[in-house]
N, C-alpha and C positions, 0 to 999 in steps of 0.2 A: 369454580375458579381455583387453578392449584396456586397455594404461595409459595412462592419462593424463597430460596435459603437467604439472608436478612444480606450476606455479602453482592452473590449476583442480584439482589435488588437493588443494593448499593449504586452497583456494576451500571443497572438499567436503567435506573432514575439518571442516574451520571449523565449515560451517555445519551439522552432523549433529550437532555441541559445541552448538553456539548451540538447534539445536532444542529438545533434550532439558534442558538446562541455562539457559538464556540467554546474555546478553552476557558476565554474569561467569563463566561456567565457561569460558572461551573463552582459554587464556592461548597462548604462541608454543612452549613445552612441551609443552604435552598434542599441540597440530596435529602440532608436527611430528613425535610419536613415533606419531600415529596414521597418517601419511603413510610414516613408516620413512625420516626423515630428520633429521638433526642440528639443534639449533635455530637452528644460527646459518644454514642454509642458507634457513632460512624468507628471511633479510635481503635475500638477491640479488631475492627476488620482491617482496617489501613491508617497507616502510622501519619500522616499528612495526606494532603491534596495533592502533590504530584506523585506519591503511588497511586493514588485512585487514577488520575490522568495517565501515568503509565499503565495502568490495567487495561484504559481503552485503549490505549494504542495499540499493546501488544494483542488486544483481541482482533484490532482491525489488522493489523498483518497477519494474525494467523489467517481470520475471514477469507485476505485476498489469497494467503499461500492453498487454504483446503478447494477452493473455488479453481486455480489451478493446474493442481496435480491430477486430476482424474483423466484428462486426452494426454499424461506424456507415453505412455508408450504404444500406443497408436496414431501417432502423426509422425511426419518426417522431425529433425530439426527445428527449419525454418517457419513450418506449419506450427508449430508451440511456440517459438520466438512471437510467433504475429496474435497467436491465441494468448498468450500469457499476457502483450501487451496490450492487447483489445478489452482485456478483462482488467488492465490498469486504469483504463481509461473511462470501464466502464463503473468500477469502486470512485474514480474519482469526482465525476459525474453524481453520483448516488449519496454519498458522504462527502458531500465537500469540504467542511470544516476540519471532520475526522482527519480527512486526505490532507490537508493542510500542515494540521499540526502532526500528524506522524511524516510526511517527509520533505514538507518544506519552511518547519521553524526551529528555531535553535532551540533545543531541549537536552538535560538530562538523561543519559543514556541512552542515547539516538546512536544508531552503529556508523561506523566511521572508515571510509575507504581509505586506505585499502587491508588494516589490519582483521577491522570482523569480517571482512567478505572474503579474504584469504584463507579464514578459518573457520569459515560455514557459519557462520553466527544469524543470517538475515533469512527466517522461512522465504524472504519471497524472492530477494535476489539470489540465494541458491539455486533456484530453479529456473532463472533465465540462465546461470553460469554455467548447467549441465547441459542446457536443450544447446548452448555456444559449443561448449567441448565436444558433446554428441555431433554438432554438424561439423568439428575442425576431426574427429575421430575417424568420420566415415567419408573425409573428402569431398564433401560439399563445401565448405569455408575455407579459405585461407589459414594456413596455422597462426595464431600469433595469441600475443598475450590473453587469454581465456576473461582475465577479468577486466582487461579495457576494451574490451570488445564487450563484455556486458554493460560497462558501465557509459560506453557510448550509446548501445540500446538503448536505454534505459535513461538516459539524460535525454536525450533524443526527443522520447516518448514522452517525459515530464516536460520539458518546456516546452513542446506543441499544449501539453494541458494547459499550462499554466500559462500561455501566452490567449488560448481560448478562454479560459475561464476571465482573464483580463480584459476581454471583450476587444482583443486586437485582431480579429476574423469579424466579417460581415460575411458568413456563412451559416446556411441554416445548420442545423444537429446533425442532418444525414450529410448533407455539403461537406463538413468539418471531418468528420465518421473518415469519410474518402479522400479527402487532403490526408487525416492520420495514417489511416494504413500506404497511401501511394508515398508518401513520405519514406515511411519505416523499410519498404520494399525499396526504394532505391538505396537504402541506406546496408540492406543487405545484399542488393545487388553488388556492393562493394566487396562485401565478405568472401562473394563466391569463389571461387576456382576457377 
């Protein structure tokens, strides 16, 4: 059994609380007694509980961005558009709670449209905002504003989740699967040229 460094145990114990429970069963107590450590020593690593909560998050976006980037430059486009949002869908699916509280609760240095995504600040929306430019680049899409065209993708894509996850579909997982992508394809059918 290799141990790990006392912080990513931190990190790990955190985030197996946060899975199972969410953000609120996540206290600096529970971590650190599931870690087999005192709780004030949590402090040397993280200064409060919403760095530690900010730790998961920004690990789960990095998760979704590295999962990502590997098909962008062998698909078209539209082909990463639908890959990057399939693999949204399928992080959201997987991590629900995670998925929740990184981008649909009010939190503490959550990036904020349209200043951090103007400025490359979001590993994961960056990479829809280039697979957009790449298709308005190459004459596939319509020219038009780069980041509301992502952030239409992308709102799109979250409230089909988030209207599923609400249990407002009476479709099975695969059913639902092909509502999201026949959805997201008309929704670039609009984009095209």
């Amino acid at each position: 059994m290799t141990l790990l460094p006392t912080a990513e145990a931190i990190v790990q114990s955190a985030r197996a609380i946060f899975e199972d429970e969410g953000a609120h069963g996540v206290s600096m107590r529970r971590v650190a007694s599931a870690v087999g450590i005192t709780p004030m020593a949590i402090y040397r690593h993280f200064p409060n509980r919403e760095a530690l909560l900010h730790r998961i998050a920004d690990q789960g976006f990095q998760e979704l961005a590295d999962h990502w980037k590997p098909g962008r430059t062998r698909q078209t486009p539209e082909r990463r558009i639908l890959a990057l949002l399939d693999h949204y869908l399928d992080y959201a699916l997987r991590h629900p709670r995670i998925f929740d509280y990184v981008f649909s609760e009010l939190r503490p240095g959550a990036r904020r449209f349209p200043e951090d995504f103007r400025s490359a600040q979001s590993p994961t929306a960056d990479l829809l905002v280039q697979a957009c430019r790449d298709g308005m680049a190459q004459g596939q899409f319509k020219r038009d504003d780069v980041l509301e065209a992502m952030l239409s993708l992308w709102a799109h894509a979250h409230g089909l989740i988030c209207l599923h996850r609400g249990g407002r579909f009476s479709l099975s997982a695969k059913d639902f699967r092909a509502l999201y992508r026949r959805s997201l394809r008309r929704l670039l059918d609009g984009m095209r040229i």
